[in-house]
mmCIF file of the C-alpha atoms, coordinates in Angstrom:
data_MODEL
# 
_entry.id   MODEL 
# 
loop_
_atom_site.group_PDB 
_atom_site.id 
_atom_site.type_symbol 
_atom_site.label_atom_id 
_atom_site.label_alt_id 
_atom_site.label_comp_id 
_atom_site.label_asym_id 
_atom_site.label_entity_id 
_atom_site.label_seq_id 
_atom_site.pdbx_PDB_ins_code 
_atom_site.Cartn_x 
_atom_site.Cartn_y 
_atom_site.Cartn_z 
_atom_site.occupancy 
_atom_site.B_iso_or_equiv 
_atom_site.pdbx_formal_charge 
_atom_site.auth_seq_id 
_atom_site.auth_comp_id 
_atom_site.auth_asym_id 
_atom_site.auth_atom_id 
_atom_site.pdbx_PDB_model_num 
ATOM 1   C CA . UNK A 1 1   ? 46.460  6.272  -93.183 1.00 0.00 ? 1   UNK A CA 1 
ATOM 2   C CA . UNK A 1 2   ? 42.544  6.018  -92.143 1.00 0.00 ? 2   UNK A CA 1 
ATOM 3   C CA . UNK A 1 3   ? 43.623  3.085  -89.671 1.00 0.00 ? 3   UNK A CA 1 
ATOM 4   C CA . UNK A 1 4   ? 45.801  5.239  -88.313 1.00 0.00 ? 4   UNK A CA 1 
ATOM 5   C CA . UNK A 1 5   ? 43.838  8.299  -87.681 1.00 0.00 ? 5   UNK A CA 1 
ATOM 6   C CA . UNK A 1 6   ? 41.320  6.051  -86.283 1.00 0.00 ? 6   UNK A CA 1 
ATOM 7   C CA . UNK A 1 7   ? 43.596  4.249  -83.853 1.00 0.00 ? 7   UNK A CA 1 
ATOM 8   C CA . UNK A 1 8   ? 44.239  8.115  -82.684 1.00 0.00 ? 8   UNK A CA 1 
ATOM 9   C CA . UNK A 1 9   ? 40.725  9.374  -82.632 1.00 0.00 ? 9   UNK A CA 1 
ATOM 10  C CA . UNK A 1 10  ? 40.085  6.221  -80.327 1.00 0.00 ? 10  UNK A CA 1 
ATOM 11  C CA . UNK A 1 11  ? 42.921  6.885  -78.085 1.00 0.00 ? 11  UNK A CA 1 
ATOM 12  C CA . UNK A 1 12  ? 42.086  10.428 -77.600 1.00 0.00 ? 12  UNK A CA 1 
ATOM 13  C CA . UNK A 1 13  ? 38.744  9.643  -76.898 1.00 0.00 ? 13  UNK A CA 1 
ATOM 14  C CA . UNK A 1 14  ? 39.808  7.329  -73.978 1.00 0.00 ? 14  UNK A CA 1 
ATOM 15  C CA . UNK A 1 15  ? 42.112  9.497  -73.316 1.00 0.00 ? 15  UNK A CA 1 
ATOM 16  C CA . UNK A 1 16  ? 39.586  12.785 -72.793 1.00 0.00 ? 16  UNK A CA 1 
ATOM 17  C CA . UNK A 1 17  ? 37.448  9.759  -70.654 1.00 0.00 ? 17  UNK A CA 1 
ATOM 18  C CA . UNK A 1 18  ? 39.750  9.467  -68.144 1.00 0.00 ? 18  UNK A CA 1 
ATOM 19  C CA . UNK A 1 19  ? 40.779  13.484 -67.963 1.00 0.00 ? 19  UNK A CA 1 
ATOM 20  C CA . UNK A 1 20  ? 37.015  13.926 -67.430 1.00 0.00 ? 20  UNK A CA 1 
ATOM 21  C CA . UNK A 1 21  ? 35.080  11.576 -65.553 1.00 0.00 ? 21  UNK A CA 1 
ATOM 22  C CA . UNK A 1 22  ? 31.756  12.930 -65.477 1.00 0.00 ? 22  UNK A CA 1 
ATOM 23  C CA . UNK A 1 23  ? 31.269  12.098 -68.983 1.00 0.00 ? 23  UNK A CA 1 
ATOM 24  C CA . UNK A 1 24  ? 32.093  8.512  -68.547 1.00 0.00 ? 24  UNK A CA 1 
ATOM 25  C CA . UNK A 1 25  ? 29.690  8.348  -65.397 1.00 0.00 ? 25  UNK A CA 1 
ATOM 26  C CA . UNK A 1 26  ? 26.389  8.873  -66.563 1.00 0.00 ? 26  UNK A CA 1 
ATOM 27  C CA . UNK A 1 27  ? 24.713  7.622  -63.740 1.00 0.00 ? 27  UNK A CA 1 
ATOM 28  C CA . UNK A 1 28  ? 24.697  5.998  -60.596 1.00 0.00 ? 28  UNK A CA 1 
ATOM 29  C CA . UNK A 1 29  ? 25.371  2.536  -60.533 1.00 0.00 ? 29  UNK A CA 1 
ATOM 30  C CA . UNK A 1 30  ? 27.089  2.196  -63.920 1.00 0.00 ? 30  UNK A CA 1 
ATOM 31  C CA . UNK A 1 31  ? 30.444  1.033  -64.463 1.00 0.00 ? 31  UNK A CA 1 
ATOM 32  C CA . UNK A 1 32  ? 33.462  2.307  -64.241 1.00 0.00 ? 32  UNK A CA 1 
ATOM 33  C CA . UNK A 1 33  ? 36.830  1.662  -64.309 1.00 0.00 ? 33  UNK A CA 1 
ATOM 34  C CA . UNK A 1 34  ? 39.510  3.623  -61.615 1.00 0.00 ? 34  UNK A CA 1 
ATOM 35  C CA . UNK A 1 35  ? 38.250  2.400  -58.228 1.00 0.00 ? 35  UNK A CA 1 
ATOM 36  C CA . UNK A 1 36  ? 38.597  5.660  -55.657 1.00 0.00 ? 36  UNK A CA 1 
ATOM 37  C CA . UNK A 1 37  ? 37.905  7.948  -58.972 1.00 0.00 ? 37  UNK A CA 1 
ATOM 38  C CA . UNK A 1 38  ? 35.932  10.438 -58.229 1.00 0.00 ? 38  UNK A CA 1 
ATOM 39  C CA . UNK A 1 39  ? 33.226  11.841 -60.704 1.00 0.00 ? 39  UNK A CA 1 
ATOM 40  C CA . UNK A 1 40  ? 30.758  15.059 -60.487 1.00 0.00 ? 40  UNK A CA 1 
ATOM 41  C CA . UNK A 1 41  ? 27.345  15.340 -62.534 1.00 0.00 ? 41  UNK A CA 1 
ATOM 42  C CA . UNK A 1 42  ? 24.829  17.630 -62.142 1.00 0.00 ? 42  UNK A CA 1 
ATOM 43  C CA . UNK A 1 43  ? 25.058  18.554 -58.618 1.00 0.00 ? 43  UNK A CA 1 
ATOM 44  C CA . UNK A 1 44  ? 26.131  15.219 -57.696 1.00 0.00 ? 44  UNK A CA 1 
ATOM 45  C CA . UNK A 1 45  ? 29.417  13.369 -56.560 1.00 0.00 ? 45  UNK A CA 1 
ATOM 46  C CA . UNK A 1 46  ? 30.239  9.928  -57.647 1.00 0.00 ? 46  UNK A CA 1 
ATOM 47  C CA . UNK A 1 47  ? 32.999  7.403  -56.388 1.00 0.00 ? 47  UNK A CA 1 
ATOM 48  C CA . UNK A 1 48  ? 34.255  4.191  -58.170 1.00 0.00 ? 48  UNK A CA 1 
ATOM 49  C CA . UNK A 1 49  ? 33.899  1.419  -55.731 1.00 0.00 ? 49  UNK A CA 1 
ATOM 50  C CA . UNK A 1 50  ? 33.913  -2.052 -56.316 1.00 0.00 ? 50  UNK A CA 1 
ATOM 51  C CA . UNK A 1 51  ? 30.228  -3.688 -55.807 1.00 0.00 ? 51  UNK A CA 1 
ATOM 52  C CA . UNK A 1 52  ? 29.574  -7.384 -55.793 1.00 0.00 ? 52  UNK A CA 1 
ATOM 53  C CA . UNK A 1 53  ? 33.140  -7.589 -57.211 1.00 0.00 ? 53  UNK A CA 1 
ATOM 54  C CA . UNK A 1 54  ? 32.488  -4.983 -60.353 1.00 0.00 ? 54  UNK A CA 1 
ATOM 55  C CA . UNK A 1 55  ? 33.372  -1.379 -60.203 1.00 0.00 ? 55  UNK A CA 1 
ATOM 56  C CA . UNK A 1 56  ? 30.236  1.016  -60.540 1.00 0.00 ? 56  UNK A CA 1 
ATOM 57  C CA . UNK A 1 57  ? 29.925  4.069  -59.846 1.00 0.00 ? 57  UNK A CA 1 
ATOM 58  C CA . UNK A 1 58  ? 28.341  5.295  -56.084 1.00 0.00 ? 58  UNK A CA 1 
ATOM 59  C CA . UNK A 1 59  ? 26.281  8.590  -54.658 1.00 0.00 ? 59  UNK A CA 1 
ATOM 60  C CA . UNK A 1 60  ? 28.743  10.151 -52.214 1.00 0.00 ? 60  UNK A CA 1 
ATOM 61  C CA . UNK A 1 61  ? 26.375  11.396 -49.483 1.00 0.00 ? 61  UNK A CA 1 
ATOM 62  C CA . UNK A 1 62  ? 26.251  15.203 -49.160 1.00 0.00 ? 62  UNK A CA 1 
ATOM 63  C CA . UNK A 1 63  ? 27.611  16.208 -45.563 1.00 0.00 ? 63  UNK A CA 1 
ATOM 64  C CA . UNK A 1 64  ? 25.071  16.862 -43.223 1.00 0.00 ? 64  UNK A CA 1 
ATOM 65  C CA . UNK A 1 65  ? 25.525  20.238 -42.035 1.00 0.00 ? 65  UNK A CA 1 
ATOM 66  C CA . UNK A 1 66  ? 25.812  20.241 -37.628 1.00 0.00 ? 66  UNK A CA 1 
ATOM 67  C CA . UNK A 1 67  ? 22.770  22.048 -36.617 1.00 0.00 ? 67  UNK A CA 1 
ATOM 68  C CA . UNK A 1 68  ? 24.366  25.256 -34.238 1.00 0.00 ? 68  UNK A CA 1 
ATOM 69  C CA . UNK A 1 69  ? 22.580  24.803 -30.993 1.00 0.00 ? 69  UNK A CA 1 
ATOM 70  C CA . UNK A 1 70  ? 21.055  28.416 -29.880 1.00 0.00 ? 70  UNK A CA 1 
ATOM 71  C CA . UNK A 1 71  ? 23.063  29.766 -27.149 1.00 0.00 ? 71  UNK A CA 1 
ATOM 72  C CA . UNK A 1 72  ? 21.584  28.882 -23.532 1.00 0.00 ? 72  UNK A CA 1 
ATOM 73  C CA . UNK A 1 73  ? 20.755  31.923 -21.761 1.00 0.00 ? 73  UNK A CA 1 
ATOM 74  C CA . UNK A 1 74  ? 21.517  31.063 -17.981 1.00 0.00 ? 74  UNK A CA 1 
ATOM 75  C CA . UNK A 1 75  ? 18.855  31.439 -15.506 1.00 0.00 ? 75  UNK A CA 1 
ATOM 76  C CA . UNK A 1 76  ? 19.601  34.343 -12.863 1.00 0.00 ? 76  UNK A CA 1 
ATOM 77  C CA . UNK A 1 77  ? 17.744  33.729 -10.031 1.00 0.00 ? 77  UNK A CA 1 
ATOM 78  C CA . UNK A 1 78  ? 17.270  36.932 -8.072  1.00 0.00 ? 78  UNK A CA 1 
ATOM 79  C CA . UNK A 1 79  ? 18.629  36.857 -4.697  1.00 0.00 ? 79  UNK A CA 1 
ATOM 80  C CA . UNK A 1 80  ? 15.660  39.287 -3.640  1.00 0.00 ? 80  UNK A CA 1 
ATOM 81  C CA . UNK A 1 81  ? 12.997  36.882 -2.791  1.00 0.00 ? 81  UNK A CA 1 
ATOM 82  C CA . UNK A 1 82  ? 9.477   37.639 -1.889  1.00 0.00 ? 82  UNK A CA 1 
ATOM 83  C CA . UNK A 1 83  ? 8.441   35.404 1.277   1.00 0.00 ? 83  UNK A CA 1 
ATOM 84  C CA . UNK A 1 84  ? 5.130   33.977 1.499   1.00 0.00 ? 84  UNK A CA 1 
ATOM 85  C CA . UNK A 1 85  ? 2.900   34.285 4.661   1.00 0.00 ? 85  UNK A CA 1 
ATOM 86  C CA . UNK A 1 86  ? 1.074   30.888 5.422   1.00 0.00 ? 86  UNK A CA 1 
ATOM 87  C CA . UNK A 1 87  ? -2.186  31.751 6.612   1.00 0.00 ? 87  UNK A CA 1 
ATOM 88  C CA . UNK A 1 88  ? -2.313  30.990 10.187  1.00 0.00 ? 88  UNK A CA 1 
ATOM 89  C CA . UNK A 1 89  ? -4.678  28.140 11.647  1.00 0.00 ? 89  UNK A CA 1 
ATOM 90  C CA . UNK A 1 90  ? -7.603  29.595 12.874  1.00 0.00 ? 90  UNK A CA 1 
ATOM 91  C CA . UNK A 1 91  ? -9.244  25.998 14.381  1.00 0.00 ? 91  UNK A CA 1 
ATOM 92  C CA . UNK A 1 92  ? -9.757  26.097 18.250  1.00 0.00 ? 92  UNK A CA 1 
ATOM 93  C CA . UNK A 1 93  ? -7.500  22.861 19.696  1.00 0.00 ? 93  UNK A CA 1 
ATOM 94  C CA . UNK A 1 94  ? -9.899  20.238 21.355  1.00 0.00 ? 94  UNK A CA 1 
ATOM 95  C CA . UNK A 1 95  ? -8.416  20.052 25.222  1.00 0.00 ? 95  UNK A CA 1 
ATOM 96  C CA . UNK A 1 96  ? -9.160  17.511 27.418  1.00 0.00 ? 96  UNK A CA 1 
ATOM 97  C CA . UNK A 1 97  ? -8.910  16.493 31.262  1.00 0.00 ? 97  UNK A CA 1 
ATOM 98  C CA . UNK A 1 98  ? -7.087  14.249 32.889  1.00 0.00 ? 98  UNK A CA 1 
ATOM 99  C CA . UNK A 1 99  ? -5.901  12.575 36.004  1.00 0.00 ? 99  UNK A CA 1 
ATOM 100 C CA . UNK A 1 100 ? -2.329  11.341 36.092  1.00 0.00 ? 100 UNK A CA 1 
ATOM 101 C CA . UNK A 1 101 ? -3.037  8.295  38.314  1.00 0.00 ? 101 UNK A CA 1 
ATOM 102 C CA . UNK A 1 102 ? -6.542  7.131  39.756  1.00 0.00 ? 102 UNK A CA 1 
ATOM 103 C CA . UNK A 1 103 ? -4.825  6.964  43.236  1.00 0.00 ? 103 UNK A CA 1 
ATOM 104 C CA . UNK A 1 104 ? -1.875  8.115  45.464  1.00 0.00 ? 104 UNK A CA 1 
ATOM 105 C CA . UNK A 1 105 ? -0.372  7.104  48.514  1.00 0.00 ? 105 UNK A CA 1 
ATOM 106 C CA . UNK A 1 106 ? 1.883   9.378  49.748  1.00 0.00 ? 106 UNK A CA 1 
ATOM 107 C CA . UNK A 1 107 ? 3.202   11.256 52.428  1.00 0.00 ? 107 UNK A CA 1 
ATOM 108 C CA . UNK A 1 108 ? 3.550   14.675 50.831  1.00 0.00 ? 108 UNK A CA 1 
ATOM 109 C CA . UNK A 1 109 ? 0.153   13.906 48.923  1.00 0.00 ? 109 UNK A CA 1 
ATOM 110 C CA . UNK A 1 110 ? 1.669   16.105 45.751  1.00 0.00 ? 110 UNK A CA 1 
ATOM 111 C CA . UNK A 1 111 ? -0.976  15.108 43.045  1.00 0.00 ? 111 UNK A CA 1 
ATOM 112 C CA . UNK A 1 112 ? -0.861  15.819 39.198  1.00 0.00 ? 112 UNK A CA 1 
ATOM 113 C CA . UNK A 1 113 ? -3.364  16.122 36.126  1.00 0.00 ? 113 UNK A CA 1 
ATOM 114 C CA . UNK A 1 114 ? -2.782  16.459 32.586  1.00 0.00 ? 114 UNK A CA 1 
ATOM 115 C CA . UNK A 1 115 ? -4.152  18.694 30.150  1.00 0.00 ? 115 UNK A CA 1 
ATOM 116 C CA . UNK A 1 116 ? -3.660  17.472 26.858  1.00 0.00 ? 116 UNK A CA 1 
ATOM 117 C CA . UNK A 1 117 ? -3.913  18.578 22.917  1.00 0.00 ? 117 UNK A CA 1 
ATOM 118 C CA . UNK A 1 118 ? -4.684  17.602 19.723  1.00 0.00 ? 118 UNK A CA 1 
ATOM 119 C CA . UNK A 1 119 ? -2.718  21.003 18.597  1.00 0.00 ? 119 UNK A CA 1 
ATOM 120 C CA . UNK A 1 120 ? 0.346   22.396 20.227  1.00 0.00 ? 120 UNK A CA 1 
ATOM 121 C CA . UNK A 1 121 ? -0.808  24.077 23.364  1.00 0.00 ? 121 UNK A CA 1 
ATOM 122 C CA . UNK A 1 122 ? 0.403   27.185 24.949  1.00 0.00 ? 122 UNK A CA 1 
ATOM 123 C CA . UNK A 1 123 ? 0.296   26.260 28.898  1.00 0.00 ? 123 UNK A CA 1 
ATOM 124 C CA . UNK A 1 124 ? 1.449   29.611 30.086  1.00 0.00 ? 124 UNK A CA 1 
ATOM 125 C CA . UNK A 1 125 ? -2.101  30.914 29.472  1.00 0.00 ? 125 UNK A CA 1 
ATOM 126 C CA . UNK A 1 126 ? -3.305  28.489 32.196  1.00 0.00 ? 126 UNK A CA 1 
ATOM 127 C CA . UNK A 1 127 ? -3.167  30.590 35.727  1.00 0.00 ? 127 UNK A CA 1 
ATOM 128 C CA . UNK A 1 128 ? -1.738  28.665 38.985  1.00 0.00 ? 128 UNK A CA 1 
ATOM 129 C CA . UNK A 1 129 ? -4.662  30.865 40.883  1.00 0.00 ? 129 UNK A CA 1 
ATOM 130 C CA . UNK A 1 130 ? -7.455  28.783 42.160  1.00 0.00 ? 130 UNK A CA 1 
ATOM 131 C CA . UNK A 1 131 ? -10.764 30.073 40.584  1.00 0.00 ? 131 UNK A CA 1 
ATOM 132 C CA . UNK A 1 132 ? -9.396  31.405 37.535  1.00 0.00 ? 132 UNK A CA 1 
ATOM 133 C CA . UNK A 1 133 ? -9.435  28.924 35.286  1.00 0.00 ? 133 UNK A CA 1 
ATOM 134 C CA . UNK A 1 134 ? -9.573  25.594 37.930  1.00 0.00 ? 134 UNK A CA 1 
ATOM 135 C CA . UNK A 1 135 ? -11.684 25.155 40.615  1.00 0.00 ? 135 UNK A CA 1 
ATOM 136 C CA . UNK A 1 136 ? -10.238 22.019 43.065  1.00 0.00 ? 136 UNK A CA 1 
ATOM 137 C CA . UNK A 1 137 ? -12.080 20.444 46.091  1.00 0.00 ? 137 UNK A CA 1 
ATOM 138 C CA . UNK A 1 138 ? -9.664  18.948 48.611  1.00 0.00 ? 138 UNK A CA 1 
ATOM 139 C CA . UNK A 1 139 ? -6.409  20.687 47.217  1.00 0.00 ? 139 UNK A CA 1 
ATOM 140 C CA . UNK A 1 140 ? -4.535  23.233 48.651  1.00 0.00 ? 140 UNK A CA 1 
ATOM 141 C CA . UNK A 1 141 ? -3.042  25.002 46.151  1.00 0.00 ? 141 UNK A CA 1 
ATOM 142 C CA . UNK A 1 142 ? -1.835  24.496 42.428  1.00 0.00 ? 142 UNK A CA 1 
ATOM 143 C CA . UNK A 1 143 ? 1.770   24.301 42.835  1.00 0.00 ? 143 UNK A CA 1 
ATOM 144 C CA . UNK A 1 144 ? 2.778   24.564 39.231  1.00 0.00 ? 144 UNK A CA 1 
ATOM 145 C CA . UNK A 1 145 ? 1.497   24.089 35.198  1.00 0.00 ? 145 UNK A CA 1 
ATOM 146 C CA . UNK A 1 146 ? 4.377   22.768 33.135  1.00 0.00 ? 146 UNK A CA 1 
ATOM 147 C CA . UNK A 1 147 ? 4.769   22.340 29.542  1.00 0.00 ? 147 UNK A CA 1 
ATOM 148 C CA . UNK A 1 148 ? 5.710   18.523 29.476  1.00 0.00 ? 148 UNK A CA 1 
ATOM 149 C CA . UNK A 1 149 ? 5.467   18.791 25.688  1.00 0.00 ? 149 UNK A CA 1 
ATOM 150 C CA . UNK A 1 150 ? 4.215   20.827 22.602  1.00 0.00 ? 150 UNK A CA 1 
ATOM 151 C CA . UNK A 1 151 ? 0.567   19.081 23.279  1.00 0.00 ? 151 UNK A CA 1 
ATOM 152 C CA . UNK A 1 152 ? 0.865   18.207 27.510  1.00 0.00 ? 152 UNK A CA 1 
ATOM 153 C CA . UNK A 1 153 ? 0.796   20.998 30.323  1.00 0.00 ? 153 UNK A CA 1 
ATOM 154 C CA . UNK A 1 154 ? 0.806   18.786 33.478  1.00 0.00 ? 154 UNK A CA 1 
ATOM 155 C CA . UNK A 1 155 ? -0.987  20.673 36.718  1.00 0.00 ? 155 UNK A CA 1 
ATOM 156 C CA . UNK A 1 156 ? 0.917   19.890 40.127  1.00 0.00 ? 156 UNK A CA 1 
ATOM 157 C CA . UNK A 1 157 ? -1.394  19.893 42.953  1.00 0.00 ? 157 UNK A CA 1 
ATOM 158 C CA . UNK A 1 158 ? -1.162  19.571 46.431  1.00 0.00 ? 158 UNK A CA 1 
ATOM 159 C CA . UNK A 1 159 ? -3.977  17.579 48.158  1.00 0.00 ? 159 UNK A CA 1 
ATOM 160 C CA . UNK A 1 160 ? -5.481  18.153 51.475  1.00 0.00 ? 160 UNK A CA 1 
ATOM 161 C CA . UNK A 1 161 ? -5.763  14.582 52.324  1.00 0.00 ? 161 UNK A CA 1 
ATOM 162 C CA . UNK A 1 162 ? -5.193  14.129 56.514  1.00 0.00 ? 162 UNK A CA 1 
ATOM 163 C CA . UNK A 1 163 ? -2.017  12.186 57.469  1.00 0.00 ? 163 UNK A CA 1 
ATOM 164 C CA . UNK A 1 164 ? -4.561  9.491  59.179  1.00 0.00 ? 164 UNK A CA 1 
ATOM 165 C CA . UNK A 1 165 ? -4.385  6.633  56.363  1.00 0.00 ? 165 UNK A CA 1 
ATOM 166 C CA . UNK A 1 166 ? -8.066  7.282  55.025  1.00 0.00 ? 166 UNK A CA 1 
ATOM 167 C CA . UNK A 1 167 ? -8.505  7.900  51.512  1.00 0.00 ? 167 UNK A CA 1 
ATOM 168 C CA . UNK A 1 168 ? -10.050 10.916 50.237  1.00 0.00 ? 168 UNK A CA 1 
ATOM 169 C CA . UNK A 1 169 ? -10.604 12.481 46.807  1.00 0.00 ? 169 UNK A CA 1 
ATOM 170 C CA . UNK A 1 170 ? -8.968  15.555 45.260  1.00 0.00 ? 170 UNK A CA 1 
ATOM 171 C CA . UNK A 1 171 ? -10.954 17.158 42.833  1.00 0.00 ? 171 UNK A CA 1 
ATOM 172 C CA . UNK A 1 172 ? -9.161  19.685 39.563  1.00 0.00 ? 172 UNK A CA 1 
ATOM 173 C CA . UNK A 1 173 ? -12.383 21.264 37.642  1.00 0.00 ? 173 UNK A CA 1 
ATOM 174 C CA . UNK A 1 174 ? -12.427 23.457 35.081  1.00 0.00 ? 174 UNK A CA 1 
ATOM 175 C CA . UNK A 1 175 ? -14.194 27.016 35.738  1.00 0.00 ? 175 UNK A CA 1 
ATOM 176 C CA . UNK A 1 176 ? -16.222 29.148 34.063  1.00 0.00 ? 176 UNK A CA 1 
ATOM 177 C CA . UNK A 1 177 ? -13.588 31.313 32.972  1.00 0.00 ? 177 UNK A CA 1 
ATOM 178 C CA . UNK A 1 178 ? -11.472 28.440 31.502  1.00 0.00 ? 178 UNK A CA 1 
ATOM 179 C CA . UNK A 1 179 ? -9.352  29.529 28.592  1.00 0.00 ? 179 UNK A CA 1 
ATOM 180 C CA . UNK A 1 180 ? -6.058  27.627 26.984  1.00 0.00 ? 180 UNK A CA 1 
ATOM 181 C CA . UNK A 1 181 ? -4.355  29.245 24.027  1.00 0.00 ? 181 UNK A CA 1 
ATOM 182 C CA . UNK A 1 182 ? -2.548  27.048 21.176  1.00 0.00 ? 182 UNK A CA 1 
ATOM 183 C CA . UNK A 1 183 ? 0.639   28.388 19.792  1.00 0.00 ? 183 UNK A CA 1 
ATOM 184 C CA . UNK A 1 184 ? -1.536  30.288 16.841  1.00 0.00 ? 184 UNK A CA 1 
ATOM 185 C CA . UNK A 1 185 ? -3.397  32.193 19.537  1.00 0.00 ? 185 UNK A CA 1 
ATOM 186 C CA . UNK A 1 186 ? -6.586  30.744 18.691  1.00 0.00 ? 186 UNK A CA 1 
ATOM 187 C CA . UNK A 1 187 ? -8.393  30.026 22.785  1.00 0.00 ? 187 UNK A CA 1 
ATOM 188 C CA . UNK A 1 188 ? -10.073 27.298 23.652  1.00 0.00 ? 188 UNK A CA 1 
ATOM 189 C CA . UNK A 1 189 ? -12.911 28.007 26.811  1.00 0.00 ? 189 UNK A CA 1 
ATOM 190 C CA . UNK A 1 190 ? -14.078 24.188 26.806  1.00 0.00 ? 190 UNK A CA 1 
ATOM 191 C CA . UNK A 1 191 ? -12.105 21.415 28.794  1.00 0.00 ? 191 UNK A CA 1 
ATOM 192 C CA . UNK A 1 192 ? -13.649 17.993 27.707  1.00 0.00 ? 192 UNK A CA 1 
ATOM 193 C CA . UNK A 1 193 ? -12.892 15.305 30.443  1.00 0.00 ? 193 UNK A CA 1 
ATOM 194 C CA . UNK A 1 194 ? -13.722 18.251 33.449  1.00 0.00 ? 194 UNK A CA 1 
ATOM 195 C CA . UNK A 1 195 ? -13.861 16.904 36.100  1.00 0.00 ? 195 UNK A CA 1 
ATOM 196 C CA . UNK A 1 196 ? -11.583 14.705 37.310  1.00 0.00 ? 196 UNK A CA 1 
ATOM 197 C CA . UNK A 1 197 ? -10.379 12.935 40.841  1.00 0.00 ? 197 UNK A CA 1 
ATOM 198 C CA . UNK A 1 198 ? -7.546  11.556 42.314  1.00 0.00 ? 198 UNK A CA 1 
ATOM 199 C CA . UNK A 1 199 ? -7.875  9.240  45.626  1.00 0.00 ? 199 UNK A CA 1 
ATOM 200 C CA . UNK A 1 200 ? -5.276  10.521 47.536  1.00 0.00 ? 200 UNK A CA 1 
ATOM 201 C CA . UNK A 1 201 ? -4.043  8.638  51.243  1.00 0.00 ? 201 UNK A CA 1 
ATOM 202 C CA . UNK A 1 202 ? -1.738  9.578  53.543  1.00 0.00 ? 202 UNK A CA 1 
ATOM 203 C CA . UNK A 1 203 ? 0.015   7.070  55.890  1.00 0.00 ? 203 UNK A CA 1 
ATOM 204 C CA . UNK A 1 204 ? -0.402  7.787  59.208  1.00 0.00 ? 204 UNK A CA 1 
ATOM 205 C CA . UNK A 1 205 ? 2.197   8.898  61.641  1.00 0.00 ? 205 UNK A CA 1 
# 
């Protein structure tokens, strides 16, 4: 009769072992017997899983809870922009004299000097008129100032020169009353390279 109430209390016991797992796993690491049985104590969860060929029982990691990324607020860029003024350049431009050719042979005797730039030049403030801002010795007349590029006006002359084949110089001079604007306004009253001459021949008849 004792035997037999043993042989029950042991089965039982088993028995309440298997219905209740966390009292068979004690802790992590130690054996147990069901492998994918899962077992809670305390606040942890347990897993049989076979180690090194023996069953013991393992920490189930707690999920890591996804951090929620903050909403992006978009950037509005205002289509009302402000525009910003550079400051203009307020440095006079360094201009400078010179002859397009030391001599000419020609029957026309149309002669040329450049004024050039280190800054983008404004030729239209240079007057055609003799004695306004050139003087000329042996030229006729200042037939035109062009704007061969942003820092080149080129001054078309016409020499005096006799149709007799002797060669005689034609002289472009800056005057006193010189001025050249650049394209910020800024006027320059000095022309470095003033004077210059051009030998100018005309074949005779």
């Amino acid at each position: 009769m004792h035997k037999k109430f043993a042989s029950l209390l042991i089965a039982l016991a088993l028995s309440f072992a298997h219905s209740f797992p966390t009292l068979a796993a004690d802790n992590e690491g130690a054996k147990c017997i069901t492998p994918g049985q899962i077992a809670k104590v305390a606040s942890k969860r347990l897993v049989c899983a076979r180690i090194s060929k023996t069953l013991k029982w393992v920490l189930i990691p707690a999920k890591v809870a996804t951090p929620t990324s903050s909403p992006v607020t978009p950037t509005t860029v205002s289509a009302n922009t402000t525009s910003t003024t550079l400051p203009s350049d307020k440095t006079k431009p360094v201009v400078t004299l010179l002859r397009s050719y030391g001599t000419s042979v020609s029957f026309s005797a149309a002669i040329s000097f450049i004024v050039t730039g280190d800054k983008d030049l404004d030729c239209a403030t240079l007057s055609t008129v003799i004695g306004e801002d050139f003087s000329v010795t042996r030229i006729s007349r200042i037939n035109s100032i062009v704007q061969t590029s942003s820092k080149v006006c080129t001054v078309n002359a016409q020499s005096t020169a006799e149709r007799d084949g002797q060669k005689r110089e034609s002289i472009l001079a800056a005057t006193s009353s010189f001025s050249i604007s650049d394209d910020y306004g800024n006027v320059q009253t000095t022309l470095a390279g003033s004077p210059q001459s051009i030998w100018v021949t005309r074949p005779a008849p």
